[in-house]
C-alpha positions in Angstrom: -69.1 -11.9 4.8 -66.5 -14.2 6.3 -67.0 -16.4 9.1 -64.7 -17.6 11.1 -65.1 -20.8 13.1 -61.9 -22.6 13.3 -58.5 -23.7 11.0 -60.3 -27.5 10.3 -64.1 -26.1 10.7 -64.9 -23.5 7.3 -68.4 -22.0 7.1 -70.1 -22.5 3.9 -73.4 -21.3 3.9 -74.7 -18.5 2.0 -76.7 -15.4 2.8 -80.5 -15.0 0.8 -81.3 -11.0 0.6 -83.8 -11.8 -2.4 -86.6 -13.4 -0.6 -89.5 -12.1 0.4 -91.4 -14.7 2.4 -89.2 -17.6 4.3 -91.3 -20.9 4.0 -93.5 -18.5 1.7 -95.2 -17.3 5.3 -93.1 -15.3 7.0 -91.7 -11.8 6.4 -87.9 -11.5 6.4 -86.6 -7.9 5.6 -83.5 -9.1 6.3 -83.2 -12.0 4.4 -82.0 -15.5 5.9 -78.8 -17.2 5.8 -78.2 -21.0 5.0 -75.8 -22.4 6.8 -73.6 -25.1 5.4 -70.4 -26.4 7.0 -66.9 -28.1 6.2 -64.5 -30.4 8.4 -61.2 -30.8 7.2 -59.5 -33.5 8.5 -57.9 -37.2 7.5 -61.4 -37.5 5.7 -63.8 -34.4 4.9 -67.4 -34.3 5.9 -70.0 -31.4 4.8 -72.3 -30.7 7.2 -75.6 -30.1 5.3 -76.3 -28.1 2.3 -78.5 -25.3 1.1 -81.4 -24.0 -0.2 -81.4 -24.2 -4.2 -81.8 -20.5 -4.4 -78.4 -19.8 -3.1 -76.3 -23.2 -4.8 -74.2 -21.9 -7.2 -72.7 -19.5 -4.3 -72.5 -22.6 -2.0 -70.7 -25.0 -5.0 -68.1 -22.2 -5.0 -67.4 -22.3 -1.7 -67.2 -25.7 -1.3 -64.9 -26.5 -4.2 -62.3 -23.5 -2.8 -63.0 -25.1 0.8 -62.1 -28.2 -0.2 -59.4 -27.4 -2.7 -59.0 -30.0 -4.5 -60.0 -33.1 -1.9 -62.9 -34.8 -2.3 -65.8 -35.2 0.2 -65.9 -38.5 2.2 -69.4 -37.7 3.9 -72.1 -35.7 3.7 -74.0 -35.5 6.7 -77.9 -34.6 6.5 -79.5 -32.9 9.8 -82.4 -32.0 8.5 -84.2 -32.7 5.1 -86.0 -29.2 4.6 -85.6 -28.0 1.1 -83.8 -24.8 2.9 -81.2 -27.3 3.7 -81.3 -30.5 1.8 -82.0 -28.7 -1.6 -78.4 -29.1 -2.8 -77.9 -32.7 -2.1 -78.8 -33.8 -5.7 -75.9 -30.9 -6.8 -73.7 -32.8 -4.1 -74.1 -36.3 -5.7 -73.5 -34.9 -9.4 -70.3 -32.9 -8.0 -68.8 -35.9 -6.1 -70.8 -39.2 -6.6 -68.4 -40.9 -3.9 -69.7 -39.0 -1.6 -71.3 -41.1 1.6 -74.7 -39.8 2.6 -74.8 -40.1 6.5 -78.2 -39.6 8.3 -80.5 -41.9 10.2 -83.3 -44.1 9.2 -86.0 -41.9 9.0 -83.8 -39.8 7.1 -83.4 -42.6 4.2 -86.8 -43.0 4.3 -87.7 -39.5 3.5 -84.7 -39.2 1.4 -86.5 -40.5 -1.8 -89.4 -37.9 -1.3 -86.9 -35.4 -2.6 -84.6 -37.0 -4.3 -84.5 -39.8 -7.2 -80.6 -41.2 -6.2 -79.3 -43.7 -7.9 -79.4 -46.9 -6.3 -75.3 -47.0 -5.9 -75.2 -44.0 -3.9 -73.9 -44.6 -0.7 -75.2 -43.7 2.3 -74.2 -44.7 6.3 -77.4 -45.0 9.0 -76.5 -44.2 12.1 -78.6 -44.0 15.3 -78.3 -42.4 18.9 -75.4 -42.1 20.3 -73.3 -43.5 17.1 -69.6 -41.9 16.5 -68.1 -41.4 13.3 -64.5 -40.9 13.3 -62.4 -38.2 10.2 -59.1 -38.6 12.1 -58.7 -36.3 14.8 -62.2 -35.0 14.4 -65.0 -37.3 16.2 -68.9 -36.8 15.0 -71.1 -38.0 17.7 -75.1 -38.2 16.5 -77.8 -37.3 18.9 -81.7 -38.0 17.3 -84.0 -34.8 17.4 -87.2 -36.2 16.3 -90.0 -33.4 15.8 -87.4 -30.5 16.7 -89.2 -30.1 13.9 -89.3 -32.7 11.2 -89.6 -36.2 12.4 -86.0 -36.7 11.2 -83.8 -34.6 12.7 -80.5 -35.1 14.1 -77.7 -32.9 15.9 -74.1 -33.5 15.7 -71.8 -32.7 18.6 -67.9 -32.5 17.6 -65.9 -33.7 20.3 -62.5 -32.4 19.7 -63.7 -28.7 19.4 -66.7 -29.5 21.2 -69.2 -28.2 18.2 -72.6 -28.9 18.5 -74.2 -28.6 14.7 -77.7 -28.1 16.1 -79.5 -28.0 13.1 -82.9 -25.3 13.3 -82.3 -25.6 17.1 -80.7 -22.2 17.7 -82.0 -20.8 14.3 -82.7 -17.4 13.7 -84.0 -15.4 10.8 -81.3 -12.5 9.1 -78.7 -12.8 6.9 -74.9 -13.2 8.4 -74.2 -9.7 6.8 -77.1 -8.0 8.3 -76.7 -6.0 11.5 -79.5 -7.0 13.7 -79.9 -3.9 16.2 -82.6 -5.4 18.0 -79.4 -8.8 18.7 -80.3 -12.1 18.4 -83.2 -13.0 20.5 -85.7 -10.9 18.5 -86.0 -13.0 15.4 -84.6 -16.1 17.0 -87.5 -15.8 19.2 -89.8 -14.9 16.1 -88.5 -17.8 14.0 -88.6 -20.4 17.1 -92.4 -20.1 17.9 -93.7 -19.3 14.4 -91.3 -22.5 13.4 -90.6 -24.7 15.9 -93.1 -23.3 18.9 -95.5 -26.3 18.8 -92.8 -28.9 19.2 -92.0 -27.5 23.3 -91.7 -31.3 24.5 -89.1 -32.3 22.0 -87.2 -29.7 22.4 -87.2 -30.3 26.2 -85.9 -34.5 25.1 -83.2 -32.4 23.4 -81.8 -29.9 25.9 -81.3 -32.8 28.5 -79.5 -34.6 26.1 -77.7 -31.5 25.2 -76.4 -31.4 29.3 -74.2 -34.0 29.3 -72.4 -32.2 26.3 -69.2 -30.0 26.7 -70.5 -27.4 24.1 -67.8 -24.1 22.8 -70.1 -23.2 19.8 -73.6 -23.3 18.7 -73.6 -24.2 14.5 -76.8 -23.8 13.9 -78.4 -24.2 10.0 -79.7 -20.4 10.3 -78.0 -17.5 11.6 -74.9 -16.4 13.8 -72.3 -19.1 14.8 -72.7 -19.2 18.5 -69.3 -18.9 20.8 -70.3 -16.9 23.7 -72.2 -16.6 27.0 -74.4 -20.4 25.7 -76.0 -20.6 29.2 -78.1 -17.2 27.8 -79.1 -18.9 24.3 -80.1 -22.3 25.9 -81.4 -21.0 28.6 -84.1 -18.7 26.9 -84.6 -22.0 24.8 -85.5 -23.6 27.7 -88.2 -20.9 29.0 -89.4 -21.2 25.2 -89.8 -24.8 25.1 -91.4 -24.9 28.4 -94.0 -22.8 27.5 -93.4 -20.2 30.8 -93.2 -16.6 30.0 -90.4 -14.7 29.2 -91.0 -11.1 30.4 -94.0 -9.6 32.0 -96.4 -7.9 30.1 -99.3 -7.5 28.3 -100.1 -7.9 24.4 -103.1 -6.2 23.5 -104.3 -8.0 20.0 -107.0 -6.2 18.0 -108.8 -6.8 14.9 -110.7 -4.0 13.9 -113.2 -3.1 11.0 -113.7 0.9 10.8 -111.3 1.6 13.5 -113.3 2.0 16.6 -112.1 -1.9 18.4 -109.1 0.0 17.9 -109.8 2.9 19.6 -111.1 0.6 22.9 -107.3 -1.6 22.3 -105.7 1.9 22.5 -107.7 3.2 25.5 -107.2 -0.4 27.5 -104.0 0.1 26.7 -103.5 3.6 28.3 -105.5 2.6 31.4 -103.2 -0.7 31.9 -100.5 1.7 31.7 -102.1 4.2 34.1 -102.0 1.1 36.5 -98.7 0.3 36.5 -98.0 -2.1 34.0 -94.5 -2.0 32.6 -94.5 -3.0 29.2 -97.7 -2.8 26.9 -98.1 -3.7 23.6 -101.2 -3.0 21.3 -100.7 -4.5 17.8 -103.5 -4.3 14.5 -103.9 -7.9 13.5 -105.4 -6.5 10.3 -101.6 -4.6 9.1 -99.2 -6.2 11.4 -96.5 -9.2 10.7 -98.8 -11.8 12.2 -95.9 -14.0 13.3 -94.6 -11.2 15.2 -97.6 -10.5 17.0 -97.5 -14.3 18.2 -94.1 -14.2 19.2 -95.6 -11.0 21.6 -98.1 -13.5 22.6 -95.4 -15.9 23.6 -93.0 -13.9 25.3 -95.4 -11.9 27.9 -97.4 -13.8 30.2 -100.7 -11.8 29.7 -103.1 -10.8 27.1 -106.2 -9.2 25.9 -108.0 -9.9 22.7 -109.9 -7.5 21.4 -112.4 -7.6 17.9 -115.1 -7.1 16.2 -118.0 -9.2 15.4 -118.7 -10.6 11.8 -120.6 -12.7 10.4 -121.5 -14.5 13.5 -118.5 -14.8 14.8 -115.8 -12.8 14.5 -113.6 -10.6 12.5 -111.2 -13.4 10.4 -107.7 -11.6 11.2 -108.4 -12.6 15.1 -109.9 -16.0 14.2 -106.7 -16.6 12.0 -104.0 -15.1 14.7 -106.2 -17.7 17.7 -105.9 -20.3 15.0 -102.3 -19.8 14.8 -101.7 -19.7 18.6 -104.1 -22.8 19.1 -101.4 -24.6 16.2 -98.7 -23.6 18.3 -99.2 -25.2 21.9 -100.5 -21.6 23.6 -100.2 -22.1 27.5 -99.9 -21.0 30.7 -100.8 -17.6 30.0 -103.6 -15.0 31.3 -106.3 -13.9 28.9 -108.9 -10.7 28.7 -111.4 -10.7 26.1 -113.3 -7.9 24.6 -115.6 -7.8 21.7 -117.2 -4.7 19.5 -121.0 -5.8 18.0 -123.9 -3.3 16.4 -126.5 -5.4 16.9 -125.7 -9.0 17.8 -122.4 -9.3 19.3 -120.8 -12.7 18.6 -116.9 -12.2 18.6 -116.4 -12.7 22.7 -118.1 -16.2 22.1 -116.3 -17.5 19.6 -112.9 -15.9 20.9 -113.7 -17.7 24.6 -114.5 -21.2 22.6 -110.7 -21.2 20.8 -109.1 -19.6 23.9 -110.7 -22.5 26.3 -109.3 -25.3 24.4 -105.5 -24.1 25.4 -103.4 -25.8 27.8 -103.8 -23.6 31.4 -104.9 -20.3 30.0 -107.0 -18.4 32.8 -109.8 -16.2 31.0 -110.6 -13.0 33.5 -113.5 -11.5 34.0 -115.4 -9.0 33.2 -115.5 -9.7 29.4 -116.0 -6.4 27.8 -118.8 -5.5 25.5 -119.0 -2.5 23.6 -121.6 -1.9 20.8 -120.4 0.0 17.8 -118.2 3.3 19.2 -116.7 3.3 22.8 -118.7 5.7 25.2 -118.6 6.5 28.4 -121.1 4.6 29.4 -117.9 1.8 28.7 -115.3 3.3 30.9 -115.7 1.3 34.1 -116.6 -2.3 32.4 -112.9 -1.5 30.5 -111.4 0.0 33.7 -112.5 -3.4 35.3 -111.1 -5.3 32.7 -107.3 -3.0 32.9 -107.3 -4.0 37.1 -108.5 -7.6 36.5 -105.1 -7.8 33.9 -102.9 -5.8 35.5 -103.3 -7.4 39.3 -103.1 -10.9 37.4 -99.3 -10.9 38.0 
């Protein structure tokens, strides 16, 4: 697929439709792309490189790009082996080739990377320029957006901001995403980046004062249109606040009857009102999409059974995950199954009360092996508590 940025700005990056796991974690059935950039101009700089599954396609490109010039920099965003796992192909192809990044960058660099002790390599900090003729590179630090060592790059002539994961997204360029881009931007930003809210915040008020065209990000779709739509849902991301109202219903069930007391609380939420419900198996489901439903709505139940003590591992794993990830300013119902000593409500309440401004309504439901009728108005309760909690 060809993608088109502009007559001195050539995209680079290849597509990955092998894998099976990004970051060998998280499901992508429509691959990934890594995205690798050229700036032609009195001198060339690369703007990172790729994964080392997809270097031979990116070498390619890079020597037709380039077509017959040599690189004068290479500049490093982000050391991730996704996009710093061709740097050691870089040096071999042009070992002239200035390595530009910032200090925490060199210090990390060797981590990866045995370079020779000639290679050369330019520090810059915040707010450095570096000029290729009538091209200007200006460097804005990123730190924990999400590595420690990331850096953007704003391009001042065609006001480019190369925004490193920022903007990320998983998919291949070649795959139509029905669903558009928020879906598994909004997947990959919380599973990826969701922990790291404040520093993304430092970012996007840095990012103001910036005259921004086009979004290059190091994943996914060049960026050119409506911006104030992509930053702005980065923004609600990064600031924790819910993006649509609704309710995630999250069970974790052993012989299927929690799941039958998720599906009915589901219904009667419904029944009340509630616009958009969503009751997901933690047991079968892409557990990173399930936490990007925990994200986006601003109110949930958790519903599982007991075991062992405490409860049934998929929901201890998925509350694991949200604790890892910053989980806020959200409303939370609880509701546990238990034959003979029910434990799960406890030990749900214990990881649930050690998130940032998460309000835990009442009644918690208890229900002791099969739902019964007996049940029906604790879980009503529990539907009118969630669904007035607006």
């Amino acid at each position: 697929m060809e993608v088109k940025i502009s007559d001195a700005v050539k995209y680079i990056g290849v597509d990955d439709t092998t894998i099976d796991l990004f970051e060998s974690q998280y499901v992508v059935p429509e691959g990934v792309s890594y995205n690798s950039y050229l700036i032609l101009d009195e001198k060339t700089a690369v703007m990172d490189t790729v994964d080392s599954r997809g270097a031979g396609e990116w070498e390619k490109k890079l020597v037709d790009a380039l077509a017959g010039r040599k690189p004068d920099y290479l500049v490093i965003s982000h050391l991730e082996p996704d996009h710093a796992g061709s740097i050691g192909r870089m040096i071999e192809l042009y070992p002239d080739v200035t390595l530009v990044g910032n200090a925490k960058t060199f210090a990390m660099l060797p981590q990866f990377f045995e370079t020779e002790p000639d290679v050369k390599t330019l520090t810059v900090k915040e707010g450095d320029t570096l000029s290729l003729g009538s091209h200007t590179l200006s460097f804005y630090m990123a730190p924990m957006v999400h590595w420690p060592e990331v850096m953007v790059t704003y391009e001042n002539s065609e006001k480019i901001l190369f925004s490193a994961d920022g903007f990320g997204k998983f998919g291949a360029m070649g795959a139509e995403d029905d669903e558009g881009w928020a879906c598994e931007a909004r997947r990959y930003y919380f599973n990826i980046v969701g922990k790291y809210g404040a520093p993304v915040q430092a970012l996007l008020k840095k990012l103001n004062s910036l005259d921004i065209n086009t979004i290059c990000p190091l994943h996914g779709p060049i960026l050119n249109e409506d911006l104030s739509y992509y930053i702005g849902l980065y923004d609600t991301w990064s600031s924790y606040r819910p993006e649509n109202s609704g309710v995630l219903v999250a069970y974790a069930s052993i012989h299927g009857n929690t799941a039958k007391a998720a599906e009915k609380l589901g219904e009667l939420l419904r029944a009340r009102g509630v616009e958009k419900v969503v009751v997901s198996d933690l047991a079968r489901e892409d557990m990173a999409e399930v936490i990007e439903d925990a994200f986006r709505y601003d109110r949930m139940v958790v519903a599982a059974a007991s075991y062992d003590g405490g409860v049934f591992p998929c929901m201890q794993d998925f509350l694991n995950h949200l604790q890892s990830k910053a989980y806020q300013n959200r409303t939370v119902g609880i509701m546990e199954n238990g034959s003979w000593a029910p434990s799960a409500a406890k030990t749900m309440r214990g990881i649930l009360e050690t998130m940032k401004n998460v309000t835990l309504v009442e009644p918690c439901v208890t229900i002791t092996s099969t739902l019964k009728e007996k049940d029906l108005p604790a879980l009503e309760a529990l539907a009118e508590a969630i669904a007035k909690a607006v």
